[in-house]
C-alpha positions in Angstrom: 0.0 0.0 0.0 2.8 2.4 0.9 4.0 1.9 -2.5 0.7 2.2 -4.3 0.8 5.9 -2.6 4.1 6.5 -3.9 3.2 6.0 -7.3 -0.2 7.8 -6.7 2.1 10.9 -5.2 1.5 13.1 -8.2 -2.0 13.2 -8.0 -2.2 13.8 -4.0 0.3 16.9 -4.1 -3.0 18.6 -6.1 -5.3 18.4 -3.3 -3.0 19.0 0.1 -4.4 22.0 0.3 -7.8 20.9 0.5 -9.5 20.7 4.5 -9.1 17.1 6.0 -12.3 15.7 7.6 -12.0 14.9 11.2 -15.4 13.1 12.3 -15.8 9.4 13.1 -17.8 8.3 10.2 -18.5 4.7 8.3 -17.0 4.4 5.2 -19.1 2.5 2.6 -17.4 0.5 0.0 -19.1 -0.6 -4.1 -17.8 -3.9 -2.6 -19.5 -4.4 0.0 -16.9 -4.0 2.8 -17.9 -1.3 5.5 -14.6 0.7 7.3 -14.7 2.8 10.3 -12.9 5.8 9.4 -11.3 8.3 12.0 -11.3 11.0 9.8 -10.5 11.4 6.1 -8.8 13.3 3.5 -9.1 14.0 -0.3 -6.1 13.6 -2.6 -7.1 13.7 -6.1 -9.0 10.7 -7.6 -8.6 9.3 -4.2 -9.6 9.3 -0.6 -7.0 8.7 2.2 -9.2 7.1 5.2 -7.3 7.4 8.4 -8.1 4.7 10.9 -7.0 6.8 13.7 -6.1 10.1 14.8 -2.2 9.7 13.7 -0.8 10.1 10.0 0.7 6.3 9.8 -2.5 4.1 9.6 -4.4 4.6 6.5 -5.6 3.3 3.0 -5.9 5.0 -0.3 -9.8 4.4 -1.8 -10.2 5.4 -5.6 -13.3 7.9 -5.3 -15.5 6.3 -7.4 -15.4 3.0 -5.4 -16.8 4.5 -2.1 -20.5 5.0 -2.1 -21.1 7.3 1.1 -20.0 8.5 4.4 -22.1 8.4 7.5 -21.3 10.5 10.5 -20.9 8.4 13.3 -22.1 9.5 17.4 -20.6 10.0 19.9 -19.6 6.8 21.8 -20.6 5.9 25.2 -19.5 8.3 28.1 -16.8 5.8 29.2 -13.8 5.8 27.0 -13.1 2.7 24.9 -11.6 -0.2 27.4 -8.4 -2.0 25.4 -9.2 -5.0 23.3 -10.3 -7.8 25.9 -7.6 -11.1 26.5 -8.8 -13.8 27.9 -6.7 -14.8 31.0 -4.8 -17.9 30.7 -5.2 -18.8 34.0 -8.8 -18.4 34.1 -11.1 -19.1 31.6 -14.4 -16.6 31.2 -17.5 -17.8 30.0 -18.7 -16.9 27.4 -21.8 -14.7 29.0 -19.3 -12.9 31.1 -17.3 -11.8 28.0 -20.8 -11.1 26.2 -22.0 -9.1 29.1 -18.7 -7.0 29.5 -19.0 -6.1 25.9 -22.7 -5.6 25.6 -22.3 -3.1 28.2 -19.2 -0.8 27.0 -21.3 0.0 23.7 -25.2 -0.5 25.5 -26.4 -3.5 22.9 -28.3 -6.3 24.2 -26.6 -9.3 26.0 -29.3 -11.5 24.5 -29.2 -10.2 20.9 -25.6 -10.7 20.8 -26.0 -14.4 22.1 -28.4 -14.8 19.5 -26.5 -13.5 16.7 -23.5 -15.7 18.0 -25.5 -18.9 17.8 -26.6 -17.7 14.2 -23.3 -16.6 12.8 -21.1 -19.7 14.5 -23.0 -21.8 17.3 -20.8 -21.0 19.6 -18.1 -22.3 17.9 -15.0 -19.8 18.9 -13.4 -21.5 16.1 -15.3 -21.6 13.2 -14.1 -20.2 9.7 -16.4 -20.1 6.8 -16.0 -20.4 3.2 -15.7 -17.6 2.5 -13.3 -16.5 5.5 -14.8 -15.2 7.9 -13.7 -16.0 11.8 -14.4 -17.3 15.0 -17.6 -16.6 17.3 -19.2 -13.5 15.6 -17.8 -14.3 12.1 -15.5 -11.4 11.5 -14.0 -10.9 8.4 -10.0 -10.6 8.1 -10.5 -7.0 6.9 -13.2 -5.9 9.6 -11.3 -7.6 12.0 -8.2 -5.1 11.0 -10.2 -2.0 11.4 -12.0 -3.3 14.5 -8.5 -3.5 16.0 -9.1 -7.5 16.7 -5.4 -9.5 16.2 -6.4 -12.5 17.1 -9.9 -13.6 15.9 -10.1 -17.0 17.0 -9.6 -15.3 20.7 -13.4 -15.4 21.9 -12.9 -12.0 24.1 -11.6 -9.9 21.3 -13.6 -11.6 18.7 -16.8 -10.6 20.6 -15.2 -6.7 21.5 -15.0 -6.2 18.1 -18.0 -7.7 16.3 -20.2 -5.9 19.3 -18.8 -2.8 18.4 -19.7 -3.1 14.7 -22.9 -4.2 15.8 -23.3 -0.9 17.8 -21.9 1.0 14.4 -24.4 -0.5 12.4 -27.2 0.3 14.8 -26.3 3.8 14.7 -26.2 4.0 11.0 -29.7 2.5 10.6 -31.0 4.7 13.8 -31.2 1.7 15.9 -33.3 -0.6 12.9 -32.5 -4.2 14.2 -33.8 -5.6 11.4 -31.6 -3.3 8.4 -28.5 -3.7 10.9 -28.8 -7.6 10.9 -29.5 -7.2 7.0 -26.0 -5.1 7.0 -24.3 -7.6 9.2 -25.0 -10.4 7.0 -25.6 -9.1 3.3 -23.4 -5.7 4.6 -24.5 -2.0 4.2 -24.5 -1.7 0.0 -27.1 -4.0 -0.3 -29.1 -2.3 2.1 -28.7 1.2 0.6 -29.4 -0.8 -2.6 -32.7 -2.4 -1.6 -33.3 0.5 0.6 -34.1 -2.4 3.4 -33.5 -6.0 3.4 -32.2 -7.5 0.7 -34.5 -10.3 -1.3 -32.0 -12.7 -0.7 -33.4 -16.1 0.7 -29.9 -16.7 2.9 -30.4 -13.1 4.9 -34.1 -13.3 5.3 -33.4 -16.8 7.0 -30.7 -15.4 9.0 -32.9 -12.5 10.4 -35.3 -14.4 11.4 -33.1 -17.1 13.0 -31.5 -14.3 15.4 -34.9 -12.5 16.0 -36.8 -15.7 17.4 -33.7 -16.9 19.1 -33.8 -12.9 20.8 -37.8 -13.9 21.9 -37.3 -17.2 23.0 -34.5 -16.1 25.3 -36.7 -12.9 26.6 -39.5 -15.0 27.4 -37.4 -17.6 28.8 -35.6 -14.4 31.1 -39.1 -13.4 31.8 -40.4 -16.6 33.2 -37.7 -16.8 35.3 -38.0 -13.9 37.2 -41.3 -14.0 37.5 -40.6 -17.4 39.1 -38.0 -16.3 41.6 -40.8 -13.5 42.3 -43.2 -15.4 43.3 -40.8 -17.7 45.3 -39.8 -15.3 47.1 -43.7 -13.6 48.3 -44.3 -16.8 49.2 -41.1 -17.4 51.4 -41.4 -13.8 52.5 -44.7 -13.5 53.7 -44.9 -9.8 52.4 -47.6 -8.2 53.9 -50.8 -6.5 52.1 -50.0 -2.4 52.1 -52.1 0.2 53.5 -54.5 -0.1 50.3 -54.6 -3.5 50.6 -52.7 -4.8 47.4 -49.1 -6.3 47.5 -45.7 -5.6 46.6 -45.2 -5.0 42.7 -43.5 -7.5 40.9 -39.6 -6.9 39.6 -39.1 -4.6 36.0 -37.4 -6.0 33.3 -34.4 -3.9 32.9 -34.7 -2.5 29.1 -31.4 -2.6 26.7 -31.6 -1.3 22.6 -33.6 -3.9 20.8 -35.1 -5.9 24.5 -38.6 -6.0 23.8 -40.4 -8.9 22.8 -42.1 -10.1 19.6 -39.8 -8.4 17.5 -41.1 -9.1 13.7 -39.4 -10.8 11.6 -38.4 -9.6 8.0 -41.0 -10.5 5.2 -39.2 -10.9 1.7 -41.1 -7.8 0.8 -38.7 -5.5 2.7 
């Protein structure tokens, strides 16, 4: 690549003059592939995508072969935590690692089991034919941009394919159903259909991961409606002033937690 911009030199010297743009934004690719730029900077026929705030780690995109730009928010109040390890000395399950990850960029725990057991069933070491890794089936080149080195490790794998999860729920304004389209079928197609493509393959996989999501809600449900009543009943609570008893636990809410989410109809 460094060479390519060598030989491309001529043409960027015309357009150093011209304002860089410094915005977190996602990067939309004629080929399919999605890329989370830091900021950007037009150099001629080309567009130089930083992947960070320095000068060193970028890419040179011919302009005709991106497709849009969309401005990213901000990201959660806390500042990004490194790249999870998992500790050779004690192994994490896998709902620990999908909890901690779930909560830095405020996605579902439960959506992001579901699309694990969609994308790889839980296999931390799956590949598939057409490449893509481990748990949440991250491509080589998302898993570069994501910052993930090791792939087949289940902590980073599930860091970084949360986090483009969270991107892509912020590009479609928090749209399960386009996001999981993206995910699977990525963002051109999308834009193209202007919802979910007609493709029998993503349609399946939608609805796969959105009544996986409802099982597990109403399963969560049951279950603490079951430890409610368990406990009136070892309790003894006492009848208030009015004469009716205690309310019964809430359902803490995430993005995407309610139930009966529909499923995509090939009309979309």
């Amino acid at each position: 690549m460094k060479l390519f911009c060598k030989l491309c030199s001529s043409l960027a010297m015309l357009a150093l003059s011209s304002p860089a743009a410094f915005s977190a934004e996602l990067a939309t690719l004629r080929n399919g592939s999605v890329m989370r730029v830091d900021h950007r900077e037009p150099r001629g026929k080309f567009t130089r995508l930083f992947m960070d705030r320095g000068t060193e780690n970028f890419v040179d995109i011919p302009g005709n072969q991106i497709v849009s730009f969309e401005t990213l928010p901000e990201p959660p109040a806390a500042p990004p935590a490194p790249v999870l390890k998992l500790d050779p000395v004690r192994t994490t399950s896998l709902e620990e690692i999908v909890t901690t990850a779930s909560n830095r960029y405020g996605i579902d725990p439960d959506l992001v089991l579901s699309l694990i057991r969609a994308e790889s069933a839980f296999d931390p070491k799956a590949v598939s034919p057409k490449g893509a890794q481990g748990l949440m089936q991250l491509m080589p080149q998302t898993s570069s941009l994501l910052g993930v080195e090791n792939p087949m490790d289940a902590a980073a794998n599930v860091e970084g394919g949360t986090r483009y999860l969270h991107d892509l729920l912020a590009l479609y304004h928090q749209d399960l159903i386009k996001a999981l389209a993206a995910y699977n079928a990525g963002p051109v197609r999308v834009q193209q259909y202007r919802g979910v493509p007609p493709y029998p393959e993503t349609i399946k996989y939608i609805t796969r991961i959105v009544l996986d999501l409802n099982r597990r809600k109403i399963a969560n449900a049951k279950l603490i409606y079951k430890k409610y009543e368990k406990q009136k009943k070892t309790s003894k609570l006492a009848p208030s002033k009015t004469g009716s008893s205690a309310n019964p636990p809430q359902i803490a809410e995430h993005h995407t937690s309610g139930l009966a989410i529909a499923p995509p109809s090939p009309s979309l």
